[in-house]
C-alpha positions in Angstrom: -14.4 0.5 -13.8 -13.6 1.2 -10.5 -9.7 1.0 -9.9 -7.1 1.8 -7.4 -4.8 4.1 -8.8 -1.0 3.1 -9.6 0.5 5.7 -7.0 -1.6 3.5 -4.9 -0.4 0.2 -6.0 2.9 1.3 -6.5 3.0 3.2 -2.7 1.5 -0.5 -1.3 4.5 -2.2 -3.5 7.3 0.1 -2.1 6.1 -0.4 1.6 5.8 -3.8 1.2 9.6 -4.2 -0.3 10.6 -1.7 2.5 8.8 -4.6 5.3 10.4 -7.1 3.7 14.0 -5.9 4.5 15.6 -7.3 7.5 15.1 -4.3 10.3 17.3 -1.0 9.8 17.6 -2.2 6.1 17.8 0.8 4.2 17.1 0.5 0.3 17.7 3.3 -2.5 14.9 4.4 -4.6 16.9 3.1 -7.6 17.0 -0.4 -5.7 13.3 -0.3 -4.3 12.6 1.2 -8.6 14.0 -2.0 -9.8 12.8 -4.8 -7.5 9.1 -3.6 -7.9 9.2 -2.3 -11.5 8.2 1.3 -10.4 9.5 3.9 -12.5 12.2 5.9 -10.3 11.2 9.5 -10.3 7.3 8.5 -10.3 8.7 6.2 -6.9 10.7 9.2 -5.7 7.6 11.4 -5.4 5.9 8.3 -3.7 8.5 7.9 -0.6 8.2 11.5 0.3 4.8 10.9 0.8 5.3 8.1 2.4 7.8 9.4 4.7 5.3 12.6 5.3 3.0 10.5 6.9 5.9 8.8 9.1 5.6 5.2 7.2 9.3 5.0 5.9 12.3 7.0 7.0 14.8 9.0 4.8 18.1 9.1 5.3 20.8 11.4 3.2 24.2 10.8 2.6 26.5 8.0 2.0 24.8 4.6 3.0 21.3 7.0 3.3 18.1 5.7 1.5 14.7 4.8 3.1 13.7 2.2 5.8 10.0 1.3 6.9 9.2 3.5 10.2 7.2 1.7 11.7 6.3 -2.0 12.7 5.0 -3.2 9.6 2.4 -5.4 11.6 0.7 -2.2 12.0 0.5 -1.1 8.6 -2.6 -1.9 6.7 -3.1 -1.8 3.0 -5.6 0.7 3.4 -3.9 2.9 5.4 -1.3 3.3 2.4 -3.9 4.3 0.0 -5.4 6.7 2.1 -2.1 8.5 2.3 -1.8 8.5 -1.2 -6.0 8.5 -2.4 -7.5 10.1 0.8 -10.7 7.9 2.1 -11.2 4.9 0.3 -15.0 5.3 -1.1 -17.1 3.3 -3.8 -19.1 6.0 -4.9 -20.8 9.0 -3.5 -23.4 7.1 -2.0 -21.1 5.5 0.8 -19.8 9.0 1.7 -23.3 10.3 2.4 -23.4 12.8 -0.4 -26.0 11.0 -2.2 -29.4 13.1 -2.3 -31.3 9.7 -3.4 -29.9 7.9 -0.7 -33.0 7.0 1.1 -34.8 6.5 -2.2 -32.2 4.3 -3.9 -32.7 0.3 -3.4 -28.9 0.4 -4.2 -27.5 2.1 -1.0 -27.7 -1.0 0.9 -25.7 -2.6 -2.1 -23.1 0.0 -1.8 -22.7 0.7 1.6 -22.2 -3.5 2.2 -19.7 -3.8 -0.9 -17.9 -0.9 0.7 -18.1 -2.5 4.6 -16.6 -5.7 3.2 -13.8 -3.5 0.5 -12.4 -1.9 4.0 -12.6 -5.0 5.6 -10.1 -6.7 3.2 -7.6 -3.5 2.8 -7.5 -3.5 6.8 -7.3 -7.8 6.9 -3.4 -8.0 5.9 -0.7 -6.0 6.8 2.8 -5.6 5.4 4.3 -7.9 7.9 1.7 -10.6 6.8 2.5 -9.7 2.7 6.4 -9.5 3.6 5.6 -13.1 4.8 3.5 -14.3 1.9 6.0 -13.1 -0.7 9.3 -14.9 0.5 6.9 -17.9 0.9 6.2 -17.3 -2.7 9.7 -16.9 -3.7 10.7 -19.8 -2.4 8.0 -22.3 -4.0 8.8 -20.7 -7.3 12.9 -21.4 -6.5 12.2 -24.8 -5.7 10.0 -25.2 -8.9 13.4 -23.9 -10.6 15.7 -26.4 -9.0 
């Protein structure tokens, strides 16, 4: 089965708690750990990733933690894997290291499922998610009251 990895999901989960803070919100690991059910050290290892590749910011000391660096309307969900995956590929096929590749009736298969897999990861950013998730919390609060 092909599968993103949980670094992966957990990295796309951590970025999107970090867009949905109000701007210069800064958020432990232990709080970003609990909100997205990420366990902490596994997280910890995530955000310096994450800050590596200049998507959050880490700040030390008293009232330090991490913020999103950038404008999270510019963040794609495939941008986040690749820091964490590398380049996002169905099979060897769509990389061009196929030596059937202009034998095998599949490639087209392959190459179109992989066109239309990059499309989706690149179609929604973290701003849209941040958006799509408080919308979600609030339908399921007023379900509750």
């Amino acid at each position: 089965m092909f599968k993103i990895s949980m670094r992966a999901e957990y990295a796309v989960r951590a970025v999107l708690y970090l867009s949905s803070r109000e701007a210069g919100g800064v958020s432990l690991v232990s709080e970003i750990s609990e909100a997205q059910d990420i366990p902490k050290t596994y997280l910890a290892k995530i955000m310096q990733d994450l800050v590596k590749a200049g998507i959050a910011k880490s700040m030390r000391g008293a009232g330090g933690g991490f913020e999103i660096a950038r404008d999270p309307s510019l963040i794609t969900v495939r941008e986040i894997i690749e820091i964490i995956e590398g380049p996002v590929s169905l099979n060897l096929c769509v990389k061009g290291e196929c030596s059937r590749e202009v034998l095998c009736p599949t490639t087209f298969v392959w190459k179109h499922a992989q066109e239309k897999f990059i499309e989706a990861l690149e179609s929604m950013n973290m701003a849209e998610l941040a958006l799509e998730g408080r919308e979600l919390l609030l339908k399921e609060r007023s379900k509750v009251s």
